[in-house]
DRENFIFI-622089 format. One record per residue (C-alpha): residue number from 0; residue in three letters; x, y, z. Coordinates in nm, 3 decimals, decimal comma. Each point is the difference from the previous one (the first is absolute). Layout:
N
+-----+------+---------+---------+---------+
|  nr | rest |       X |       Y |       Z |
+-----+------+---------+---------+---------+
| NUM |  ALA |       X |       Y |       Z |
...
+-----+------+---------+---------+---------+
end
This chain:
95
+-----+------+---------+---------+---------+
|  nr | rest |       X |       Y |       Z |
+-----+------+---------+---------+---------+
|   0 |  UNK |   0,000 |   0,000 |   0,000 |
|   1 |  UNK |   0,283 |   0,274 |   0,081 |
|   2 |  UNK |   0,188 |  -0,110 |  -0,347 |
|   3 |  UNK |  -0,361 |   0,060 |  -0,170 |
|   4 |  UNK |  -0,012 |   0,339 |   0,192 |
|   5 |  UNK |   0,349 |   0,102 |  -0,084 |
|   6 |  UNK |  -0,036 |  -0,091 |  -0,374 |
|   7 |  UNK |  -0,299 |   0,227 |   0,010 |
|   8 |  UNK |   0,136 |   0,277 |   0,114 |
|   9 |  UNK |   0,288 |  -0,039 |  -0,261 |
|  10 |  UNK |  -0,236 |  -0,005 |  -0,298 |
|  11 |  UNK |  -0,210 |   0,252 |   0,147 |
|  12 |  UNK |   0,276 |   0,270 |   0,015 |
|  13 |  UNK |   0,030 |   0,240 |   0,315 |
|  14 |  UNK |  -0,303 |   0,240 |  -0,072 |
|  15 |  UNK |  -0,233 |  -0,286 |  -0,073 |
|  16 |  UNK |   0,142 |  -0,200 |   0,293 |
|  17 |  UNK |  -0,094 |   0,364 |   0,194 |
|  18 |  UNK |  -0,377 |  -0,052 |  -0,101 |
|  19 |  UNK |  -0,013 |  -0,284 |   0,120 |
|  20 |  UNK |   0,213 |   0,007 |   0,363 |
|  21 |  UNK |  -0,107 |  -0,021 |   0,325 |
|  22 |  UNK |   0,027 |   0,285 |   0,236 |
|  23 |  UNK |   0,298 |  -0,184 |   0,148 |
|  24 |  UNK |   0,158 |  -0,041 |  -0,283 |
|  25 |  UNK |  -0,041 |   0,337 |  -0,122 |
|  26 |  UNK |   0,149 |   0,149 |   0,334 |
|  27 |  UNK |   0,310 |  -0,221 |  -0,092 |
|  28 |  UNK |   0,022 |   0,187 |  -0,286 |
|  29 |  UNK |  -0,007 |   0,328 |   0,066 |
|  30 |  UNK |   0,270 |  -0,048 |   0,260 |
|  31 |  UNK |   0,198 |  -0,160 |  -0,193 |
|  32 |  UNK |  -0,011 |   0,322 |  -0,246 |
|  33 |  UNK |   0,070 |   0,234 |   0,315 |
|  34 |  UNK |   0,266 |  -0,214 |   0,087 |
|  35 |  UNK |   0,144 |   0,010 |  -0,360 |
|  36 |  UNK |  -0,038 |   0,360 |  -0,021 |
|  37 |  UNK |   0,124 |   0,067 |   0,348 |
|  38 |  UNK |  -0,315 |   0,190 |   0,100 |
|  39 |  UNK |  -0,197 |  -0,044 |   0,320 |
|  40 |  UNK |  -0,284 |  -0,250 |   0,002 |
|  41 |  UNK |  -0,201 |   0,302 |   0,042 |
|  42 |  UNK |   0,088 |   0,113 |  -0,334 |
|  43 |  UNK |  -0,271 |  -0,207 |  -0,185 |
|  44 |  UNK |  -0,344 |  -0,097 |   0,196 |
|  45 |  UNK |  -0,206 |  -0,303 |  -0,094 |
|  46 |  UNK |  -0,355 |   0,107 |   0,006 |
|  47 |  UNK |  -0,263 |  -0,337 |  -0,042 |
|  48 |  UNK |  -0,043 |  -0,048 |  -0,362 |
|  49 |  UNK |   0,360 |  -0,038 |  -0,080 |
|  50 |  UNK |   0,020 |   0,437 |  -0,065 |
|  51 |  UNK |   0,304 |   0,161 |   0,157 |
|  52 |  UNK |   0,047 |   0,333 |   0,085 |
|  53 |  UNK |   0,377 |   0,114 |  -0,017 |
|  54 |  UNK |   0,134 |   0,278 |   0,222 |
|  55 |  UNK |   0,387 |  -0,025 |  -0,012 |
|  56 |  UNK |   0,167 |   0,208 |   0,336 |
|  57 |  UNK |   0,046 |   0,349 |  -0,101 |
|  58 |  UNK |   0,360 |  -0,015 |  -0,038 |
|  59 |  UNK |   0,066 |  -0,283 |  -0,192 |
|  60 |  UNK |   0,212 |  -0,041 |  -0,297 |
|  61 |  UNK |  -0,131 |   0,030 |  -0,298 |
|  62 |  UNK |   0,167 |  -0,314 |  -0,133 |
|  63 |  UNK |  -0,206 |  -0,175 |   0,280 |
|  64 |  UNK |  -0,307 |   0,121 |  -0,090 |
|  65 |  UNK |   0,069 |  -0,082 |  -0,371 |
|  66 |  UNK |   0,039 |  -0,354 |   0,124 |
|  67 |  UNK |  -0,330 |   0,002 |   0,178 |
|  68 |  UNK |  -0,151 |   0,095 |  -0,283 |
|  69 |  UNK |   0,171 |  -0,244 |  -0,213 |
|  70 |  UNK |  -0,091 |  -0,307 |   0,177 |
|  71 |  UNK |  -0,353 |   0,122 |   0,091 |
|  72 |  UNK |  -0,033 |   0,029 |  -0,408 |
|  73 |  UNK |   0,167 |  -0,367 |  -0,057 |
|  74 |  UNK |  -0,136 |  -0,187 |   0,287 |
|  75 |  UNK |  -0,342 |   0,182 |   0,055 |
|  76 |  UNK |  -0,099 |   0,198 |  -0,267 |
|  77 |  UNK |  -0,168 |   0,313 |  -0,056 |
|  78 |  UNK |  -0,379 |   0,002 |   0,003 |
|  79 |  UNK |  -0,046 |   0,362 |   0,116 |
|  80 |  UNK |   0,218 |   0,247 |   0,041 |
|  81 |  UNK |  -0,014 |   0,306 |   0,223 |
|  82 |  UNK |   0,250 |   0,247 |   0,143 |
|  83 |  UNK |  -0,041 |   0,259 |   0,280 |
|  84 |  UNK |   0,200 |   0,339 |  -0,025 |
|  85 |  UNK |   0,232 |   0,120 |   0,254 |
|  86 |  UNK |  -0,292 |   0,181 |   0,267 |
|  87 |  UNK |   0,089 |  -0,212 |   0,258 |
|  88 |  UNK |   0,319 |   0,143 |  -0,025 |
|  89 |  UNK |  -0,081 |   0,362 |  -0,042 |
|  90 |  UNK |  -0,214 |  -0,015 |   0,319 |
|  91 |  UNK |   0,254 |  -0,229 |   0,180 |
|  92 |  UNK |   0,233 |   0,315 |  -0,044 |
|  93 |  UNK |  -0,199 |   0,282 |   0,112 |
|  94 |  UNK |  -0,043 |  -0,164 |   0,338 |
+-----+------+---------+---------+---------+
end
C-alpha cells in the first residue's frame, strides 16, 4: 500500500500531489519550504483548504523570499494571488 501511495504521488507531480494531501502532509510541506528558504515557520500559514498565506519577517533577504516564492509556485501552485502594500509598515512607523 505505501509503494502504491508513493508511485502516486510520483505520477501525480507535486501540485497534483498538493490537491490531494492531507493536512498533515501539507504542514510537512510548507516547513520543509521555510526550512529550505531559511524563513521562520511563520513565514507561510496553512489555512484548511490547502491555501497559504505568506508573510516573510520584515527584514528578510530578498533571495529568501524569492525562494519562498519559488517553491510555493513548484510544490503548491498558484490558484489566487493577492498582495498587500506596505500600510502595516507605514503605521508601524508612526508609532
Amino acid at each position: 500500500m505505501l509503494l502504491l501511495a508513493l508511485s502516486q504521488h510520483v505520477a501525480l507531480g507535486p501540485v497534483e500531489s498538493w490537491k490531494h494531501a492531507n493536512q498533515t502532509e501539507r504542514r510537512a510541506t510548507v516547513l520543509a519550504i521555510t526550512q529550505r528558504c531559511e524563513l521562520p515557520p511563520a513565514a507561510i500559514e496553512l489555512l484548511s483548504g490547502g491555501e497559504v498565506v505568506i508573510q516573510p519577517p520584515q527584514d528578510a533577504r530578498y533571495e529568501a523570499v524569492a525562494c519562498m516564492m519559488e517553491q510555493i509556485g513548484t510544490q503548491i501552485g498558484f490558484s489566487k494571488v493577492g498582495f498587500l502594500g506596505n500600510e502595516q509598515v507605514a503605521e508601524e512607523k508612526k508609532k
